[in-house]
C-alpha positions as CSV (number, residue, x, y, z in Angstrom):
1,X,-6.4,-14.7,-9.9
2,X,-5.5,-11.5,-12.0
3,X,-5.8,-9.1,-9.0
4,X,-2.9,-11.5,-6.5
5,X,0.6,-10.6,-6.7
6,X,3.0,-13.0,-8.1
7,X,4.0,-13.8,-4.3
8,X,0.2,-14.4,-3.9
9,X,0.0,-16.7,-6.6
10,X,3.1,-18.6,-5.9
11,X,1.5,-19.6,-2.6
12,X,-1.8,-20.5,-3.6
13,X,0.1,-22.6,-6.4
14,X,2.4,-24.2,-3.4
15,X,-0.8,-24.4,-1.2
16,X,-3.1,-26.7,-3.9
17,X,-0.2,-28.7,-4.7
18,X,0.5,-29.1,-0.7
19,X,-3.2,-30.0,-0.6
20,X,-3.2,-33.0,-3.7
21,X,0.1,-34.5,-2.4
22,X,-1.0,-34.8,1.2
23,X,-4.2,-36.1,0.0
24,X,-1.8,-38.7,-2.0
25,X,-0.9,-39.8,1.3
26,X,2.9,-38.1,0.7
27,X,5.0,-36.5,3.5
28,X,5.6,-32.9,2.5
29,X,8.6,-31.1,3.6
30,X,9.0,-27.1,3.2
31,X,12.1,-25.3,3.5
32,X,12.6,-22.7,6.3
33,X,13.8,-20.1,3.8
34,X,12.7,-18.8,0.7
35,X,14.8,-18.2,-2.3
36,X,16.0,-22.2,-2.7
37,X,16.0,-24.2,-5.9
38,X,13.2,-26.0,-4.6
39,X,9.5,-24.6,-3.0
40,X,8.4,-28.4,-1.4
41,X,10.2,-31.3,-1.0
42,X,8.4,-34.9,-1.3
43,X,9.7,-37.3,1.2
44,X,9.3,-40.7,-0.7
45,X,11.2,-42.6,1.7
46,X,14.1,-43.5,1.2
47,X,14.4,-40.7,-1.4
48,X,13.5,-37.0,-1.0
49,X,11.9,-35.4,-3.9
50,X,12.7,-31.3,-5.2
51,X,9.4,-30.2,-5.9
52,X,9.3,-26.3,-7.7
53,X,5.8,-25.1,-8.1
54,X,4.8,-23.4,-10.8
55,X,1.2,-22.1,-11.9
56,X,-0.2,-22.5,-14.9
57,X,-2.8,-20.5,-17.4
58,X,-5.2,-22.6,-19.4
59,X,-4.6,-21.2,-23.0
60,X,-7.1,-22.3,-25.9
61,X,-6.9,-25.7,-24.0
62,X,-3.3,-25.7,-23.5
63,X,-1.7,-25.6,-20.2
64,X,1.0,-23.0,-20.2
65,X,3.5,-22.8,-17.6
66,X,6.7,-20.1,-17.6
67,X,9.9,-21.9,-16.9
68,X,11.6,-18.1,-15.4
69,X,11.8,-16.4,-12.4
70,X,11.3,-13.0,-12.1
71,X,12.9,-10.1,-9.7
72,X,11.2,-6.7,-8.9
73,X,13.4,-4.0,-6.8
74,X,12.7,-0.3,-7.3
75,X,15.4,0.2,-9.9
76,X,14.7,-3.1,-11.8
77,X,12.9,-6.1,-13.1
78,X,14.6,-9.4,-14.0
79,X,14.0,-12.8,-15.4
80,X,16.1,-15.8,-15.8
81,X,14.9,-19.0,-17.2
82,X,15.6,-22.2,-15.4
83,X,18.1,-24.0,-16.4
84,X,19.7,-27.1,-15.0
């Protein structure tokens, strides 16, 4: 997956877990916009479920996941970690 954009990874991220939840017999809700505090919601009736996908990297057996965001324009590059 080194050669996909971080765009192109988010939505193959979204996309599997899409997949394994639908499979799970879950509804799965997507929001009409991007740019949200959530990528999927899980409707677990009565309740709705935030769902933010992330993508992880199998290090020396270790799942790691980054808990940022990051921002490209022309003129700059920023992260902010997630916080509450």
């Amino acid at each position: 997956m080194n050669h996909l954009t971080p765009s192109q990874k988010g939505a193959a991220a979204e996309a599997a877990i899409t997949a394994v939840a639908i499979q799970l017999g879950l509804v799965v809700l997507r929001p009409m916009c991007e740019g949200g505090r959530y990528d999927l919601m899980f409707d677990l009736e009565p309740a709705l479920l935030r769902v933010q996908c992330k993508l992880a990297r199998r290090l020396d057996g270790v799942l790691a996941v980054s808990f940022q965001t990051s921002r490209h324009t022309p003129r700059i590059r920023t992260h902010q970690l997630y916080g509450r």
